[in-house]
N, C-alpha and C positions, 0 to 999 in steps of 0.2 A: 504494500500500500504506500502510496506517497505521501513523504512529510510534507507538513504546511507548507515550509518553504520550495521544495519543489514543486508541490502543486500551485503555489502562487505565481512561482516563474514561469510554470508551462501555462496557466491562466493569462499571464501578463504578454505574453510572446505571443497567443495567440491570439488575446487582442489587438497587437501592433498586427499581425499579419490580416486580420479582420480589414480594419482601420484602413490598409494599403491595398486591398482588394477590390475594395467598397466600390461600385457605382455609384456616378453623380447624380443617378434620374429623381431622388428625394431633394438634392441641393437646387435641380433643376425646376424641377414642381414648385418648390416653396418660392424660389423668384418668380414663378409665370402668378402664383397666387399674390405671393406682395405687391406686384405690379398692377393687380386690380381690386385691391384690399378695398377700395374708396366706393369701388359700385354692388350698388344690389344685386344679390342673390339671383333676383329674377334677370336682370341684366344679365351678368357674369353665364347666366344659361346657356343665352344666345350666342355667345362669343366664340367662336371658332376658331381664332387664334390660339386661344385658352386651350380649347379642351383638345387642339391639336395637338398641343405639348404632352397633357394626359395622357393622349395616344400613344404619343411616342417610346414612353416609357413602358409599352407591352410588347412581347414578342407572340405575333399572332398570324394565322394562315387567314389570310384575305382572299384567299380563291371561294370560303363560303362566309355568310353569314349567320353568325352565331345569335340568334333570340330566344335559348334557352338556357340565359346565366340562372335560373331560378333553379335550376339542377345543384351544380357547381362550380366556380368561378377560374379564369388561369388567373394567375397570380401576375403583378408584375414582373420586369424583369430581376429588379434591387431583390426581390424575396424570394425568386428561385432561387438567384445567387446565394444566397445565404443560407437556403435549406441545404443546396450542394457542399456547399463549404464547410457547414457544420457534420454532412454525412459523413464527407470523407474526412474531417479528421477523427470522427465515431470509428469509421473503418480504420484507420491504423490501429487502436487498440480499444476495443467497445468498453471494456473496465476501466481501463483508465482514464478517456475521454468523453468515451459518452455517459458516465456514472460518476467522473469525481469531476467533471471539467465544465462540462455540457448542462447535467442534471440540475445543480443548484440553481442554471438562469432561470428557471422555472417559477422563483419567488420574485426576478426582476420582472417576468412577464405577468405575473399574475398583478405585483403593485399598479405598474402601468395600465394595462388591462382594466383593472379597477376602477380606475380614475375616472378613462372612459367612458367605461359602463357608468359611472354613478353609485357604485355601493364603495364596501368595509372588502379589502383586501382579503381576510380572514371569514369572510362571507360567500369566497370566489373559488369555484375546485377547475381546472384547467382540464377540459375533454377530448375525446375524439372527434363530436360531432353533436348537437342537438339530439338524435335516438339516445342516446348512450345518456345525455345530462337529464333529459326527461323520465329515460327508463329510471334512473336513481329514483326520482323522486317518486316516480307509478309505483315499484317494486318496494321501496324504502319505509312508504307509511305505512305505519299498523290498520289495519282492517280486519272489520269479524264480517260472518256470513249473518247477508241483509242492509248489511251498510250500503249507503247510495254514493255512483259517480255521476255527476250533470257532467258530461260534454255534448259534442256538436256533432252530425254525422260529415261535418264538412273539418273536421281536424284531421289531424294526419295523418295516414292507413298505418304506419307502423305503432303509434300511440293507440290509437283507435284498439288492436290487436294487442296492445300490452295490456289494455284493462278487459277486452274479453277472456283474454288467458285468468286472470285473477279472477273474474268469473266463473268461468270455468271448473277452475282449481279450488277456489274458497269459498263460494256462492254468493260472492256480494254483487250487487245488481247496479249494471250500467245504463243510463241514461242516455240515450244520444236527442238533441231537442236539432231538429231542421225552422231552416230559415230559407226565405228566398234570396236568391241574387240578382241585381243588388235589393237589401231590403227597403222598401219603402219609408218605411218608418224609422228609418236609418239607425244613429248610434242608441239612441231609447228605445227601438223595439228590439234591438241585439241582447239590449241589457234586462228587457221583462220577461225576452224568452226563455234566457237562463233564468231569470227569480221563479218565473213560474213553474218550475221543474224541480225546483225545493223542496223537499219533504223535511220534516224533523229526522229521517234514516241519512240526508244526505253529509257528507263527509269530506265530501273532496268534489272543487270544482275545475275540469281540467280546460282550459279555452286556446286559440291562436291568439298572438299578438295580432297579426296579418296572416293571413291564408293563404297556404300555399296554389289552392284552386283559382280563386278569383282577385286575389289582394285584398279582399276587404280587411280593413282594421276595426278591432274591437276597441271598444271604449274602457279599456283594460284597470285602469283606477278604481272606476264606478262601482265595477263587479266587484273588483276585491276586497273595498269598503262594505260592500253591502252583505258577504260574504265573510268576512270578520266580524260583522255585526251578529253574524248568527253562530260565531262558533264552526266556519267551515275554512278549509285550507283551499288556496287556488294555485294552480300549476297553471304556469301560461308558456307558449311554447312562441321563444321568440325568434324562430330558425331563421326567417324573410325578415325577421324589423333592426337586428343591430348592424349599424352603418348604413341601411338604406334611407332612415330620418331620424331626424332627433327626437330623443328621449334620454329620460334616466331611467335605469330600473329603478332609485331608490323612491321615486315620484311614483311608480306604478303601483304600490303597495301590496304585491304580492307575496306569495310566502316560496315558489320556487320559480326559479326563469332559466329555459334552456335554449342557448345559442350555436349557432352552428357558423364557426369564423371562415370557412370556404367559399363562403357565399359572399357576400355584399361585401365584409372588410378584406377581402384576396388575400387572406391566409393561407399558407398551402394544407392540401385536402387531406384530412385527419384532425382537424382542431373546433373545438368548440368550448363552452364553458357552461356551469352551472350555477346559477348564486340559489343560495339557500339564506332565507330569514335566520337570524344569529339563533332566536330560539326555538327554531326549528330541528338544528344541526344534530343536535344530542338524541333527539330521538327518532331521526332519519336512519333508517339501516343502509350500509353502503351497499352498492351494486354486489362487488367483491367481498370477503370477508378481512376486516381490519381487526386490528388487536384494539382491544377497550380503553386502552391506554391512549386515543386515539378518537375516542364516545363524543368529544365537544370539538376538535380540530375539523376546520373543512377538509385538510388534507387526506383523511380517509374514503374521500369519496374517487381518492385519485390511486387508490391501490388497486393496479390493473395489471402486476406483475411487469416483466422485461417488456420495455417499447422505448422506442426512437425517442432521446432528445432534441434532434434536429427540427422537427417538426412544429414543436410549441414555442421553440425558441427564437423563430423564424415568425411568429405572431408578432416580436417585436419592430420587426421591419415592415409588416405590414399597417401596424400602427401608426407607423411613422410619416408613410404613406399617404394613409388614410387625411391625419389630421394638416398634411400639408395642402390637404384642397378643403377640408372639413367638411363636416354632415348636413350642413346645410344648405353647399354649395353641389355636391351631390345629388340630393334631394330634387330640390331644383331644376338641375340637369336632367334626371330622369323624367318629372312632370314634365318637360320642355319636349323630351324625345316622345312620349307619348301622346302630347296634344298633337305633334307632328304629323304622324301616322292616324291618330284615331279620326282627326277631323277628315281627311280623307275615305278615311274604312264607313265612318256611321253616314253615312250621307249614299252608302248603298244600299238597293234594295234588300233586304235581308237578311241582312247582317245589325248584330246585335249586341252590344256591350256588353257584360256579364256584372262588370265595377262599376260602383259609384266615383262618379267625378268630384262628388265633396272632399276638398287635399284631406279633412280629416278622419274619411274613411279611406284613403286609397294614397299612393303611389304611383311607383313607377311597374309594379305589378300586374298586366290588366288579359282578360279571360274575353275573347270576343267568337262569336261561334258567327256561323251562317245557315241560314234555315234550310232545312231540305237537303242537305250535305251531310257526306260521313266526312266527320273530322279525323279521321283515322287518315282516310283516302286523301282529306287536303295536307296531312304532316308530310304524307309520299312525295303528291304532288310538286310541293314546295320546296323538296330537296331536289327529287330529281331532275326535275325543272329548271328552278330559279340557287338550287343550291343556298337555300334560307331552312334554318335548325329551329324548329318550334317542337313544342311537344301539347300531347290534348291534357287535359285537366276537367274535371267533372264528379259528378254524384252520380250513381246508376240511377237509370230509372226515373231521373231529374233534369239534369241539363249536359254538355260535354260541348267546350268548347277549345279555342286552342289558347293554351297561357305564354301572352308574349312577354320575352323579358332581357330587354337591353340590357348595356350597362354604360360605365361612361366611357369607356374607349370603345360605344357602338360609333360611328358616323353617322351624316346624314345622307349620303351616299346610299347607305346601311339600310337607314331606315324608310327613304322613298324608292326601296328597289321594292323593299315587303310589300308598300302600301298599294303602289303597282301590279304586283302580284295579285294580292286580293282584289284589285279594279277588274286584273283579267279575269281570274277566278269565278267574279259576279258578271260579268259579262258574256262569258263565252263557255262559262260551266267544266268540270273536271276534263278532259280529255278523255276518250273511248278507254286506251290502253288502263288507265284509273281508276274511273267510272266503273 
């Protein structure tokens, strides 16, 4: 094992070699943003100078168009970098660099990370992915058979499938409450469909931040105050909402939040996080089995035996990133690229929005079908064709439409070849071959 001081020196050497390695595309970004620090948000959307720079900073295959970042995101070029560099110095010795060298940055990425987010460091367990931070909490609380879960049948099929298994298994009864898209009644009728699905059995209220089907946002506070009120825990699953807009979790008031950082903040794929409410922590059981010594630390929810330090340690260049354009400039950019496209698509006959345009139900997230079509046959279409990556999204037996989902290094280039597509789509109908 390495003394302190060698292990300080092989830390310190291989910070300097870090440091000399570094890409400038984060020192690049932060001057294109200083340079328009003075204009709004909504402005800064528009500017193509701007988010050409953004671009630049991705290494991407332009021979297709990618509108299915709601999957998983590429990362910049600054944080492959970094994912690589931190492998391979893993791969020279995995004990001694990726476990006494690598491992510890794990407490600098969770501090940062924190901040971020909006909670307590110590509140924060560093993941694989949103399934993995959500299952904690599903699989974690105590439940007897009869106890009630309220969720949505529009939440997320792997979540969904965590609480039929505990069904299943221990007989407590799930609730799934449907809504229409988008709803009418918007952020209030979200939030009475869930009240009204309350029983004195229920126990746990499981909701999306935003959805991964349609982007709608829930009005995620509301619930969990009212849901406090009655002595019930809410798990909100924020896979689509962290880096796509601003929030805090600590403003949200809920009692678990599970992030998946591959997504919106270009983390590379494996990272996500978990915040658990401080007095929740102790009597959350972890995924994995932790020694008790270990009963109040969030750290126990990160015992998931031998895995890659390179991975979560590389969230910090992604951060770095992120907040060099910020959440709100982001944000912005997205609602910018979607009013682009959508105001061309709704003005066909047919074709149908699935999202609320209210910014504070929706993003850049948005679900648009066409009537009388298999969405199945237009994902074909649209690849083999136009070489545009969409994917369908829906409820059986409800709606199924396609979920388009830019991001900021889409163009507009990008985004009027789509819009185009669906002009021909609604004009000229699927192609025989298709059809």
């Amino acid at each position: 094992m390495l003394s302190r001081r060698e292990f300080l020196r092989t830390g310190s050497a291989f910070g300097t070699a870090v440091s000399i390695l570094r890409p400038d595309a984060i020192a690049k970004v932060s001057a294109a943003t200083a340079a328009i620090a003075d204009r709004s948000v909504v402005e800064v959307a528009a500017d193509e100078n701007y988010w050409r720079e953004i671009q630049q900073a991705f290494t991407l295959d332009r021979t297709f168009i990618n509108l299915n970042n709601g999957y998983t995101c590429p990362t910049p070029r600054v944080v492959h970098e970094a994912l690589k560099r931190y492998l391979d110095l893993s791969n020279q010795s995995p004990y001694t660099y990726m476990w006494q060298t690598l491992e510890p940055g794990i407490e600098s990425v969770r501090r940062k990370l924190a901040a971020e987010a909006g909670c307590d460091p110590e509140e924060m367990a560093i993941t694989r992915n949103s399934s993995e931070a959500l299952q904690i909490a599903q699989m974690g609380i105590d439940l007897e058979a009869g106890d009630e879960v309220v969720t949505t049948e529009q939440d997320y099929p792997r979540m969904l499938t965590t609480w039929d298994q505990r069904q299943r298994r221990e007989g407590i009864k799930v609730v799934k409450v449907g809504f229409p898209v988008p709803p009418p009644g918007g952020l209030g009728e979200l939030k009475s469909s869930i009240e009204q699905a309350i029983t004195p059995k229920t126990k746990v209220v499981h909701i999306c931040h935003i959805t991964n089907l349609t982007g709608q946002i829930f009005p995620v506070r509301d619930i969990a105050r009212m849901a406090r009120a009655k002595g019930i825990k809410t798990i909100v699953d924020g896979a689509h909402a962290f880096a796509h807009f601003p929030y805090k979790v600590r403003d949200l008031e809920c009692d678990y939040y599970g992030v998946s950082l591959h997504k919106w903040l270009l983390a590379p794929v494996g990272t996500g996080f978990l915040y658990v409410r401080r007095e929740n922590i102790a009597s959350t059981w972890p995924l994995q089995a932790a020694p008790s010594s270990k009963d109040t630390d969030i750290r126990k929810f990160e015992e998931i035996g031998t895995h890659p330090a390179a991975n979560h340690n590389a969230i910090a260049e992604a951060l770095q990133f992120h907040q060099a354009i910020g959440t709100e400039r982001r944000a912005a950019r997205m609602r910018y690229l979607r009013a682009r496209w959508q105001s061309r698509a709704e003005k066909l006959p047919g074709v149908r929005i699935l999202t609320s345009n209210d910014p504070e139900q929706s993003c850049g997230l948005v679900n648009v079908t066409i009537d009388g079509m298999d969405m199945n046959k237009v994902v074909a279409h649209l690849w083999n064709r136009h070489r545009i990556v969409v994917t369908t999204a829906g409820v059986e037996n409800q709606y199924r439409g396609l979920r388009i989902t830019p991001n900021i290094y889409t163009t507009l280039e990008e985004i009027d070849a789509f819009a185009e597509a669906m002009e021909g789509l609604v004009r000229n109908g699927l192609p025989k071959e298709t059809a």
